[in-house]
N, C-alpha and C positions, 0 to 999 in steps of 0.2 A: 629603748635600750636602757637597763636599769646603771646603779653606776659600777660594777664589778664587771660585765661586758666592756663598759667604754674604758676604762684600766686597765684589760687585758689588750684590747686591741690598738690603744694610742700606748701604752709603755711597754708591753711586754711581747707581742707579737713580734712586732721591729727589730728586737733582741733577741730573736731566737729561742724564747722562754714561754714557758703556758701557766699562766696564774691557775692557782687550785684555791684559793679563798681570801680576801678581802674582808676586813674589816672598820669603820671609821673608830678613831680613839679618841681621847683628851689624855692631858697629862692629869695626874693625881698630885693637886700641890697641898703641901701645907697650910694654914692658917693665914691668913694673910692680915698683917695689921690697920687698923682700922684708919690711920692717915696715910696710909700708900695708895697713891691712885690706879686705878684699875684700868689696864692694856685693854683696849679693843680688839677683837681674836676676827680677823680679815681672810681665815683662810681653816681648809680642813686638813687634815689627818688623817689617812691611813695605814694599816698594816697590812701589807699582803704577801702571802708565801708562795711560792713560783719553784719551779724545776725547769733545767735546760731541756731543748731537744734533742741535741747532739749527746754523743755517750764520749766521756764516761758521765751519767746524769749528775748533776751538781742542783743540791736543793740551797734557795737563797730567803732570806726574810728582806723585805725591804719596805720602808716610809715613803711612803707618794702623797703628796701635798697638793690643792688646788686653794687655787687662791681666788679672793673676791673677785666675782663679774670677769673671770676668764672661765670659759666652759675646758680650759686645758687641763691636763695632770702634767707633774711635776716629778721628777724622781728623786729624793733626797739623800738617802741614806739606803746603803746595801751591805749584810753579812750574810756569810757561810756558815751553813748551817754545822760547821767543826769550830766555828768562832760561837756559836747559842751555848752557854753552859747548863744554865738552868731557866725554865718559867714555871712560876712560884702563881697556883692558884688560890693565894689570900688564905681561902676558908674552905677545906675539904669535904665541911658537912651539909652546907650551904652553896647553893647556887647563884653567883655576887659579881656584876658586872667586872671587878677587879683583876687584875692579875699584871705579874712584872715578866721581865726581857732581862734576863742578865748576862752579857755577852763578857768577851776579854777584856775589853775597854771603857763599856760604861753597863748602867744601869737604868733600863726606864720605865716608870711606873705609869701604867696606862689603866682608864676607865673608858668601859664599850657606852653605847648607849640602855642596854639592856645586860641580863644576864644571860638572855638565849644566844648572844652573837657572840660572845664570850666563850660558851661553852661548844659553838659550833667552830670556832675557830679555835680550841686548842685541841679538841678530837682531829681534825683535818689535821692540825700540825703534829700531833704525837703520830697519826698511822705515816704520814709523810716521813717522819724521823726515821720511826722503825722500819719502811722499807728502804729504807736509805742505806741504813747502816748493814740492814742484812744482806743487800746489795753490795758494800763494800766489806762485808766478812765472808762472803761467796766468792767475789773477783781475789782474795789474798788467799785463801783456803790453801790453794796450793800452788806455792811461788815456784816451783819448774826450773826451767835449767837458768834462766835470769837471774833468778835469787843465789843456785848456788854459784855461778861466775861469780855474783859479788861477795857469795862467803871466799872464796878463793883469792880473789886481790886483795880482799882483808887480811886474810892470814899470811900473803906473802908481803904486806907491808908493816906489820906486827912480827915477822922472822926475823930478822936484822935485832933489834932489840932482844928479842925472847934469848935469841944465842949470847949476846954478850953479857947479859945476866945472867948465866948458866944453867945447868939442866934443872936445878930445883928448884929456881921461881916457875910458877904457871904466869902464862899472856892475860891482861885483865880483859874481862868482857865486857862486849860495849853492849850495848840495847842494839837491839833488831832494827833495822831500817822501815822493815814492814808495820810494825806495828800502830794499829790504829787509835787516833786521838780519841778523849773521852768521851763518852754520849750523852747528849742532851739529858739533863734529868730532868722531872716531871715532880713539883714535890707541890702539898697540900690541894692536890687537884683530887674531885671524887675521880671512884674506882670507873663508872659509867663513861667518863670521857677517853680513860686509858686503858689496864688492862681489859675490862670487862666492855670497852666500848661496842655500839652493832649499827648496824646501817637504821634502824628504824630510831633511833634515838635520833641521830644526824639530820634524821626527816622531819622531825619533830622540834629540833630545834631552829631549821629552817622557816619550819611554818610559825612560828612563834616569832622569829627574827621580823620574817615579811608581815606579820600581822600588829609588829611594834612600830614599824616604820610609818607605814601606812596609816597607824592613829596617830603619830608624831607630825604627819602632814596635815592630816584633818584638824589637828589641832595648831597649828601652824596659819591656817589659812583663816579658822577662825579667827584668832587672835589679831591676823593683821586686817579684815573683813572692816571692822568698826573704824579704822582710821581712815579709810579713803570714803568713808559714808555712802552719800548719793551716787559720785562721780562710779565707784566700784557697781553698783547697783546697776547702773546704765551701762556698764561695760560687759557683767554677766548678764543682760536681757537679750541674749540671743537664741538658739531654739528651746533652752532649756527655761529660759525666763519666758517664754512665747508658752509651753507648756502648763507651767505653774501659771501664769495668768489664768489660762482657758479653764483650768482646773478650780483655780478659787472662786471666777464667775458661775463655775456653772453648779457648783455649792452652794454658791448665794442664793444663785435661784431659787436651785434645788429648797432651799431652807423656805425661801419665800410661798415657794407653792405647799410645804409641808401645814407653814403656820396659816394662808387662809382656808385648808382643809381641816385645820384644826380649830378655826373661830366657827366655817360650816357646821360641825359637827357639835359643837357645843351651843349653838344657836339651835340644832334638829335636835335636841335633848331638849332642850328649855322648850320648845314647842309639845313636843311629847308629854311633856309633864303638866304644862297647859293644858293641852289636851285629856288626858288624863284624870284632873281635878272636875274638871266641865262634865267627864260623863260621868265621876263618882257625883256630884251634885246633885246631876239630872235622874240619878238610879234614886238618890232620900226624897228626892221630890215626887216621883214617882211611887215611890212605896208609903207614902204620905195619903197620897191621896185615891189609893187603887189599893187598899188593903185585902189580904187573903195570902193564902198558900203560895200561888205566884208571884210575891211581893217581892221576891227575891231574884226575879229577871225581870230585864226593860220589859220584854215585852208584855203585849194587855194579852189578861185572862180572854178567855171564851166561853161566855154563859150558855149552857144549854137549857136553864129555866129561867122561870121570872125573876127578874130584877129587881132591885129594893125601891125603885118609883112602883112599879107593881105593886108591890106587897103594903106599900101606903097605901095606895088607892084601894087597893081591898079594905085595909082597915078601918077607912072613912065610909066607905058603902058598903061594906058587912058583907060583900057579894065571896064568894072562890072560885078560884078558874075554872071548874068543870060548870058553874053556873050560880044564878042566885038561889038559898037558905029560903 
């Protein structure tokens, strides 16, 4: 269960309420001077925007806090979203973790961990806004016999006065009872998150959220991996370290059998060449002492006449082969 499931179902369920997006924040502070010492932060931050179940629907913004080594959420702070005046996206050309909360009563500068959860969380809250308020400009549309009852005891308790000022003062007008509070504005945010927003951005900036998180863990685990040394080592050697062993063993091997097929094989070359030199030898030796035309393969000529002991012996005894002179 990621942590926007466990926040809707420990704080918002219970309540009557269905969260539509979460977000974790920091505060955006200032500079801080260089001999003040520095708070240890025990605890997280959320913002998440939520709608009742019951009608007439009521959209709320609210801070839920969990704190060190309790797996609980917290609810800290809740407004209506007729109390949100403005949120101010920093920089409307740029996409920047940034952005503020300016309500009736205060103001909070918050930083997401990203800019993708940023920008999926104030799309969420502007289509939220605006069906809200079109909601609440549909149910007033047309106030029916309720509204005029109340225009009617208004003006019978504005008579009494209107006569004793006589016929040429007019009754002053009051504002409408109906009339709805201002709406949320939306200012230095790009056009993509509000008017121009669509479901495939939304999508995109989801996958971008879950793909920041998720290297924010990986690197998380890193970082704290080194401090517990060996002890961590023996702790992760379970089937996944049983794996990676079997795996760098059999590597080894592997390598081991690689490198004496590779001494083989450079030993059967060195032999070759050996060999090799022994029959070029044996071919000059050969052609040394077996001169003629076949001088140039090992093997021996085949005389079909007399040989050169012949051809002495003839020349010592004057004789030729077909007989003696």
């Amino acid at each position: 269960m990621n942590i926007q499931s466990a926040i809707n179902k420990e704080v918002f369920i219970p309540r009557g309420e269905r969260l539509l997006v979460a977000v974790e924040v920091w505060r955006r502070k200032r500079k801080r001077m260089s001999f003040l010492p520095v708070g240890a932060k025990d605890y997280s931050t959320f913002i998440c925007v939520s709608v009742t179940n019951t009608k007439p629907h009521q959209l709320l913004i609210t801070k839920v806090k969990q704190f060190g080594g309790s797996p609980s959420f917290v609810r800290r702070s809740q407004w209506t979203v007729e109390q949100l005046r403005q949120v101010n996206g920093i920089n409307p050309k740029k996409d920047t973790p940034e952005f503020d909360l300016v309500f009736d009563n205060t103001v909070d500068k918050w930083v997401t961990s990203s800019a993708a959860e940023k920008c999926m969380f104030v799309q969420i809250l502007y289509n939220a806004c605006e069906n809200f308020w079109m909601g609440k400009t549909n149910s007033r549309g047309n106030p029916g016999k309720v509204s005029k009852a109340g225009q009617l005891r208004r003006a019978s308790q504005h008579a009494a006065p209107d006569l004793s000022a006589g016929p040429s003062k007019a009754a002053p007008k009051n504002p409408k009872s109906h009339d709805l509070p201002k709406k949320t504005e939306f200012t230095n945010c790009h056009s993509k998150l509000t008017a121009d927003a669509c479901t495939m951005n939304l999508v995109i900036y989801r996958c971008k959220a879950f793909l920041n998180r998720m290297k924010n863990v990986m690197a998380t685990k890193q970082s704290h991996s080194p401090r517990r040394g060996q002890a961590w080592q023996r702790g992760a050697g379970g089937a996944m370290g049983n794996v990676v062993q079997t795996m760098s063993v059999s590597v080894g091997e592997r390598g081991d059998r690689l490198s004496r097929a590779e001494d083989k094989t450079v030993e059967l070359l060195h032999k070759a060449q050996h060999f090799a030199d022994t029959a070029h030898t044996c071919h000059l030796v050969v052609s040394i002492i077996i001169p003629g035309p076949s001088s140039s393969s090992l093997n021996l000529p085949v005389t079909t006449g007399p040989g050169p002991f012949f051809n002495e012996h003839r020349q010592r005894t004057g004789s030729t082969v077909n007989g003696a002179k």
